[in-house]
Each structure stands twice: as structure tokens, then as C-alpha cells.
C-alpha positions in Angstrom: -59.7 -78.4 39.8 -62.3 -77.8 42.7 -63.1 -80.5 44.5 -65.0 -78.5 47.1 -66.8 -76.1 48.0 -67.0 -74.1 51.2 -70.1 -72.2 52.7 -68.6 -69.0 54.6 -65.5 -69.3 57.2 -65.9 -69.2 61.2 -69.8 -68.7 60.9 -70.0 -69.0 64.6 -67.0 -66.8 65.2 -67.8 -62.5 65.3 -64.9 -62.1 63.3 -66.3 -63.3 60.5 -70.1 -63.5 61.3 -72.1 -60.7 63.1 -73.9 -62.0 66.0 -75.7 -58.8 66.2 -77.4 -59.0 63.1 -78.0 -62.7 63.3 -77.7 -63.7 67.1 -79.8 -67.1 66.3 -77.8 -67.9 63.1 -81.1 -68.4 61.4 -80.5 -65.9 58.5 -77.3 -68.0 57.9 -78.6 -71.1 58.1 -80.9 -69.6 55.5 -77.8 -68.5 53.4 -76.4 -72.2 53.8 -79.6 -73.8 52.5 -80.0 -71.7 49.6 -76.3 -71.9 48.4 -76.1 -75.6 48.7 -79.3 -76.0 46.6 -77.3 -73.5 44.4 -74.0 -75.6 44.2 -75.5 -79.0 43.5 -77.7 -77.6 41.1 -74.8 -76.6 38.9 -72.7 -79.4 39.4 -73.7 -81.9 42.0 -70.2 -83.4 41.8 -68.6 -80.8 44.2 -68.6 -81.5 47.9 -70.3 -78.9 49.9 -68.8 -77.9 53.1 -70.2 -76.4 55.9 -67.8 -73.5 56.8 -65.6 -73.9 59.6 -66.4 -73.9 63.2 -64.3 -71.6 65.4 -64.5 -72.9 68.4 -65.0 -76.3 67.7 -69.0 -76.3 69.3 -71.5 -79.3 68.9 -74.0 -77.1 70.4 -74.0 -74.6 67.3 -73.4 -77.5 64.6 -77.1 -78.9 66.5 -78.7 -75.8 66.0 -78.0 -75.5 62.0 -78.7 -79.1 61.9 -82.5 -78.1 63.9 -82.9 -75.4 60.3 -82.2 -78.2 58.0 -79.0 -76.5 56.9 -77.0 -79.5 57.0 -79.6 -81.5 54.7 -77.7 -79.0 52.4 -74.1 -79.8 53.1 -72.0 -83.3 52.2 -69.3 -82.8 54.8 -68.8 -80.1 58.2 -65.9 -78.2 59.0 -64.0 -77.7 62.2 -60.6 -75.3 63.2 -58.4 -75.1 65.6 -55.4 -73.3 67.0 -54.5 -74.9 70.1 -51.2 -73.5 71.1 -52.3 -70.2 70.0 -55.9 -68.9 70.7 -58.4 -72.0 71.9 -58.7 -72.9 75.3 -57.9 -76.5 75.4 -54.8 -78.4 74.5 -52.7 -80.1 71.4 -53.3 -83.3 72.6 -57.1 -82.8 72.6 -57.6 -82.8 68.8 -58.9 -86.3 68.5 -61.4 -85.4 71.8 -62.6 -82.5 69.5 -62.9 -84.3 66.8 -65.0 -87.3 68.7 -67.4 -84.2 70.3 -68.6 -83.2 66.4 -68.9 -87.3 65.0 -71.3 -87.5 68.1 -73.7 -85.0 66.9 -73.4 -85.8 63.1 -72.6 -88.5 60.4 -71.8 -85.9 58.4 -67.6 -86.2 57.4 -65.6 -83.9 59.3 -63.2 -81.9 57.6 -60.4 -79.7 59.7 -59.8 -76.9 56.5 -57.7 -74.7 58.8 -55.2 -75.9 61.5 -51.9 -74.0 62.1 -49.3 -72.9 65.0 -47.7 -69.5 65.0 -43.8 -68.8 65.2 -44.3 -65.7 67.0 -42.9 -67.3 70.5 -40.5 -69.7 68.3 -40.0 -71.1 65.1 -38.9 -74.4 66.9 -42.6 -74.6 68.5 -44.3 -74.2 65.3 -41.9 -77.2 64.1 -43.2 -79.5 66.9 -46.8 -78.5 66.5 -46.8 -79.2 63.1 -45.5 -82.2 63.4 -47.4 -83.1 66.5 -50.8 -82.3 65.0 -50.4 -84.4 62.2 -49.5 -87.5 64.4 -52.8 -86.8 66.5 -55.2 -85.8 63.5 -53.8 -88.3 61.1 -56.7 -90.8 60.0 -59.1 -88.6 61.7 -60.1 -86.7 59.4 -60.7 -86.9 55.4 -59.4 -83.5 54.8 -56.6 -81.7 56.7 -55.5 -78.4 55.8 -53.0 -76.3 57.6 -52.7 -72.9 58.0 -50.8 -71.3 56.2 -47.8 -71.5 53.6 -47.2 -67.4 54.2 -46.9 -65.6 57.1 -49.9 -62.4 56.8 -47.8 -59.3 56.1 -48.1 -57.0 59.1 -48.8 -54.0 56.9 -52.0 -55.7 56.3 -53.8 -56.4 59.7 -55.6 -59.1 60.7 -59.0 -60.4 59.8 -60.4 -60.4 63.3 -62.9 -58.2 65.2 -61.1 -59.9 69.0 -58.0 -58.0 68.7 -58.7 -55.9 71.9 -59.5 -59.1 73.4 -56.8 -60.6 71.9 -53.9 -58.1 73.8 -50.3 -59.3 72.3 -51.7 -62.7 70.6 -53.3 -60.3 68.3 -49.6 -60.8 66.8 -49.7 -64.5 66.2 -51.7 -64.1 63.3 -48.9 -62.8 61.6 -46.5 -65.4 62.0 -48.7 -68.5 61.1 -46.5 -69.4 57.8 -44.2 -72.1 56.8 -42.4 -69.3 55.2 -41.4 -66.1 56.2 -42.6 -62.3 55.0 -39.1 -61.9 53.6 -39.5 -65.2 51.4 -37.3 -67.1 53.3 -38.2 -70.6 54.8 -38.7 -71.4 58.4 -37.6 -74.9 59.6 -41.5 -76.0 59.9 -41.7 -76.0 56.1 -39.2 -79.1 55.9 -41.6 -81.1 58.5 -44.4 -80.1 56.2 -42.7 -81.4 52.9 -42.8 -84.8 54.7 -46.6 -85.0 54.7 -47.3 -82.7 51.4 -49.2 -85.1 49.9 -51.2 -86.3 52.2 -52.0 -82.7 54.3 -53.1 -79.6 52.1 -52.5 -76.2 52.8 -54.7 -73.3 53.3 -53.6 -69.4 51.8 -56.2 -66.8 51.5 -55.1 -64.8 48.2 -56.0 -61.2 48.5 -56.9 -59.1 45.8 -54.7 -59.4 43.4 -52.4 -61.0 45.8 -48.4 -60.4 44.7 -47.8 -63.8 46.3 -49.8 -66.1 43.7 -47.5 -67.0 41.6 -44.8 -67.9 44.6 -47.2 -69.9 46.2 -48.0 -72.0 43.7 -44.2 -72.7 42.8 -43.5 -73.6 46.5 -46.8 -76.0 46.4 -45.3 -77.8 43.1 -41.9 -77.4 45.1 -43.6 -79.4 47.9 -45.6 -81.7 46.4 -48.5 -80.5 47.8 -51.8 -82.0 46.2 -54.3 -80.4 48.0 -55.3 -76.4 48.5 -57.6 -74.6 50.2 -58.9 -70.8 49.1 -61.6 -67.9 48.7 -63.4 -66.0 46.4 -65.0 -63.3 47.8 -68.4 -62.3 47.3 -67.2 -58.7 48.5 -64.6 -58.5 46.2 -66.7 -59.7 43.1 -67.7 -56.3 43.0 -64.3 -54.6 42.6 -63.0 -53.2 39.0 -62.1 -55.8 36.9 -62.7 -58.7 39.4 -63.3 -62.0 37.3 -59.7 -61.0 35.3 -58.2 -61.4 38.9 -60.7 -64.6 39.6 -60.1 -66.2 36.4 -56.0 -65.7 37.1 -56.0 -66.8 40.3 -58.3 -70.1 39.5 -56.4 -70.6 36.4 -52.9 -70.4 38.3 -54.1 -72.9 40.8 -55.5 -75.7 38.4 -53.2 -78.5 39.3 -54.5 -78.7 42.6 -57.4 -80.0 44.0 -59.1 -76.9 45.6 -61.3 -76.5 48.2 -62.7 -73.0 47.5 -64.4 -71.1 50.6 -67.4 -68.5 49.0 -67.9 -66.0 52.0 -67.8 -61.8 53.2 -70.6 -60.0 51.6 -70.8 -56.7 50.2 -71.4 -53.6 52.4 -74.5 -52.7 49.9 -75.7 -56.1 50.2 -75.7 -56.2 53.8 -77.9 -55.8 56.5 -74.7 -53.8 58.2 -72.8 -52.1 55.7 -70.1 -54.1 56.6 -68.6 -58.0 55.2 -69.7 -59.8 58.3 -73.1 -58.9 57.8 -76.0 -61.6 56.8 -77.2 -60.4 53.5 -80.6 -59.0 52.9 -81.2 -61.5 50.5 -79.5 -64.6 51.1 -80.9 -65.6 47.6 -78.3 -63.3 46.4 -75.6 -64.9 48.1 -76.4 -68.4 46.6 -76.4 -66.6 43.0 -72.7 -66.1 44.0 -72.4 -69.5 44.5 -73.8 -70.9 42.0 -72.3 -68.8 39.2 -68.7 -69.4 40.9 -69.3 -72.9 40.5 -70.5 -72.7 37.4 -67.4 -70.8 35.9 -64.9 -72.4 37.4 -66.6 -76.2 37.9 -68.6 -77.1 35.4 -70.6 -80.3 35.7 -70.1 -81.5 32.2 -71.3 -84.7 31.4 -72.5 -85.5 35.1 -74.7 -81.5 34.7 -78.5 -82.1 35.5 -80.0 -82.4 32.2 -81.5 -79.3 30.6 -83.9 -80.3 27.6 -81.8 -79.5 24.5 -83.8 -76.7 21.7 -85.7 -78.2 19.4 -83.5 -78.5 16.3 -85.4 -78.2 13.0 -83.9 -79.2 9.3 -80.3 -79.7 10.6 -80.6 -75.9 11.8 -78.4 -75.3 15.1 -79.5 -72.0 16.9 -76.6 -69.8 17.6 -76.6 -70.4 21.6 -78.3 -73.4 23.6 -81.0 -72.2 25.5 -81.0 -70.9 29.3 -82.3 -73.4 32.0 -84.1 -72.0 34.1 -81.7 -71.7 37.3 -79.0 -70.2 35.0 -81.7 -67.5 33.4 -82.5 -66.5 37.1 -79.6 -66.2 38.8 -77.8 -64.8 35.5 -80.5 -61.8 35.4 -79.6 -61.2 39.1 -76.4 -61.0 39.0 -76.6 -58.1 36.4 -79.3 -56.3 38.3 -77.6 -56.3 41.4 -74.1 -54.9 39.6 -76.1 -52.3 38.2 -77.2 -51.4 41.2 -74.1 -51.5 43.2 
């Protein structure tokens, strides 16, 4: 069910990272290290992913590669909005894909790629379809953004919106299908490449539109999805019934699932952008994410079995290590909470 796994969102964009905490991006280069150790520890069969870059910046994928974060990732992550927000054009995609292969041999990834309808429905049509010409064989992974438009009454997950003026608005017109339900025309463009281009839908907290996503997916034929758990929202009443549902409603796709905001008490800032105080505790999240929802099985780094005496099985297999540590911090720090 996951195929991947993805280290924050936008690391090098405020919105989602707080340069004022971190203005170096050491402490998350930190948090990258430790969670990849975290990840392959528990099942070295998921593909780690270093989270988005937003803007696409060579100069900022250097620097995490100068902390050794990368040693820690299998693939890199770029996204782009072209027509939208970034300051360069549609037909410059396989320019910005040639800037990041030149600074790494890492595999690069686009997990978030989308055109808004807010000006037209017929321009998110062509840029659809135009970005797939121009990214197609480019890139290993391509995910666009997204199968729902954002419902206004929500907002935004950005910290530009002054900056932003009126194209603070495109970010809620970025689906293939409408807030009513109903389709736009880009959707049809997209069925043609389903199985080849997966989609990307952040699920809120217990999201109403789960199960309707994943009955337009199968409608589709889409094969590939990406998603988030929060780290935040782990915290919240009840939160592994809504992780469990929302991981169990999506196992017939290949997921790439994207482990990122932290919790205001775990923060330097009380606030989700916020490096953690102890990034340790941010790869516990990792690690015990993986482990529930991507066990290794047969391919798990062995853990010496209990001794077994007279035929006698004990009534639960030892702790390893790893799982004993990160298992005992996990409770401490929801105690705390």
C-alpha cells in the first residue's frame, strides 16, 4: 500500500517551514536525517523522499546535501505551479528538472504539479494536458494537484496570502472536480493519463471527501496517490481510528504518504511550521507510521527471536530495541501533551 514515504512538504517554502526558527535549515536537515534512519529501520523497502521543493532551488537541495541529509533520502522532490504562482514559464519544466539532475543523482520526483481554474476551466484543461507532454519520461513519479478543489470555507495552507493579493484564490480552484461534486472538463484529459500520472489530495481530519475520492480514483483508473499524516493531528481525540480509516480506505493504491506539521507543544514556535525541539521526536513519528501502516515483513531487519525453551512460546515476541525506544516515547510525550 505505501510505496513511499515523504519527509515534510515545501521545506524551503515559509508556508510550511519557519525560516525564523531555522533560517540555515540545519535543524531540518537534522529532522530529515533522523527520520530516514527511522524509516529504513522499520522497513527499508519504502522509498524515502525528500519533501518537495517550492521553488524548484538547486542552491537549497546543495546545502541539505553539505548536512548529509540526503545520505538519508532514496529519491528528491520538486513542485511547481507555473501558470499560477512561480516565476518562470510551462514550457520550462524540463529546464527545472535538468537544474536539480545537475546537483544530484538522486531520482527526481515532481509529487505536486497542478493549474488552477480560477481564470478558466479551459486553461486548467491545456495545462494539464501540456504538462504531461513536457514532464512525461522525466520524471519517475508525477503527481498532480489535486482531484478536489479546497473548499473556500476552509482557507488556504499558506503564510504569502498578503503577498499573494487575488492569487491567494487560485488555491481554491486547483481540482479536477468541483466543490459542488461536479466534474470540470480537465478531469476527462486526466482519465487519459490515470495510470501513468497519480494524483495528490491532502485528507483533512476526518475529511468528508474520503470515501468520494477514492470512488472517483477507481472511477479513473488511477494507480498512484499521494497523501499526509500529520504529526499535528496525531495528537487529536481519537486520531489513529481516523488514520487507520483513511489508510485502510486507500489500500488499493500505491501511496506516497507525506509525514510533516508538528505539534504547537512540540515546537520551538507554538505553531505547525515550527522545527521541533527534538527532532528525535519527529522521527518516532515516522517510524511508528511506517511501522503501522508498512510493515517490512519478511524483508524487516532481523531482530533475534526469544529464546524458546521446552516447546514454550512466550505470550509476545520481544521488543527490539528501536521499537522499545521509540514506543516509550511516544507514550511519554502523549502524556505530556
Amino acid at each position: 500500500m505505501i510505496e513511499a514515504a515523504m519527509i515534510w512538504n515545501e521545506p524551503n517554502n515559509k508556508s510550511h517551514w519557519d525560516p525564523n526558527v531555522d533560517p540555515e535549515w540545519a535543524l531540518f536537515a537534522d529532522h530529515v536525517i533522523r527520520a530516514g534512519r527511522a524509516i529504513q529501520e522499520v522497513n527499508p523497502g519504502v522509498t524515502r523522499v525528500l519533501g518537495g521543493m517550492s521553488p524548484i532551488d538547486p542552491h537549497w537541495l546543495r546545502r541539505m546535501e553539505n548536512y548529509g541529509a540526503l545520505d538519508q533520502v532514496d529519491a528528491v522532490a520538486v513542485h511547481g505551479f507555473p501558470l499560477d504562482w512561480n516565476l518562470w514559464p510551462l514550457a520550462a519544466w524540463p529546464d527545472k528538472i535538468a537544474e536539480i539532475r545537475a546537483v544530484t543523482d538522486k531520482p527526481v520526483w515532481v509529487t505536486e504539479v497542478g493549474v488552477s481554474s480560477f481564470g478558466a476551466e479551459e486553461v486548467q484543461q491545456f495545462g494539464l494536458q501540456r504538462t504531461i507532454e513536457l514532464l512525461s519520461g522525466l520524471a519517475p513519479r508525477i503527481f498532480w494537484y489535486s482531484l478536489f478543489d479546497l473548499p473556500v470555507s476552509w482557507g488556504a495552507e499558506t503564510r504569502h496570502r498578503e503577498a499573494e493579493g487575488s492569487s491567494y484564490y487560485r488555491h481554491f480552484y486547483l481540482g479536477l472536480i468541483r466543490e459542488d461534486g461536479s466534474p470540470k472538463p480537465a478531469l476527462e484529459t486526466y482519465a487519459r493519463y490515470a495510470q501513468e500520472v497519480g494524483l495528490m489530495q491532502w485528507f483533512h481530519f476526518h475529511d468528508p471527501r474520503l470515501d468520494q475520492a477514492v470512488e472517483w480514483m477507481k472511477r479513473l483508473g488511477t494507480k498512484r496517490l499521494r497523501t499526509g499524516l500529520s504529526w499535528a493531528d496525531s495528537f487529536r481525540p481519537n486520531a489513529i481510528d481516523w488514520f487507520d480509516r483513511q489508510m485502510e480506505a486507500l489500500a488499493d493504491f500505491e501511496v506516497t504518504v507525506t509525514f510533516c506539521f508538528t505539534p504547537q507543544h512540540l515546537g520551538i514556535e507554538p505553531h505547525h511550521t515550527s522545527a521541533a525541539r527534538d527532532p528525535q521526536a519527529f522521527a518516532d513519528f515516522c517510524g511508528w507510521m511506517i511501522d503501522r501502516y508498512a510493515p517490512a515483513g519478511d524483508v524487516r531487519p532481523a531482530i533475534a527471536p526469544p529464546f524458546i525453551a521446552d516447546g514454550i512460546v512466550p505470550l509476545a515476541p520481544e521488543l527490539g530495541t528501536l521499537n522499545f525506544d521509540r514506543d516509550e516515547r511516544l507514550v511519554a510525550e502523549r502524556n505530556a501533551a
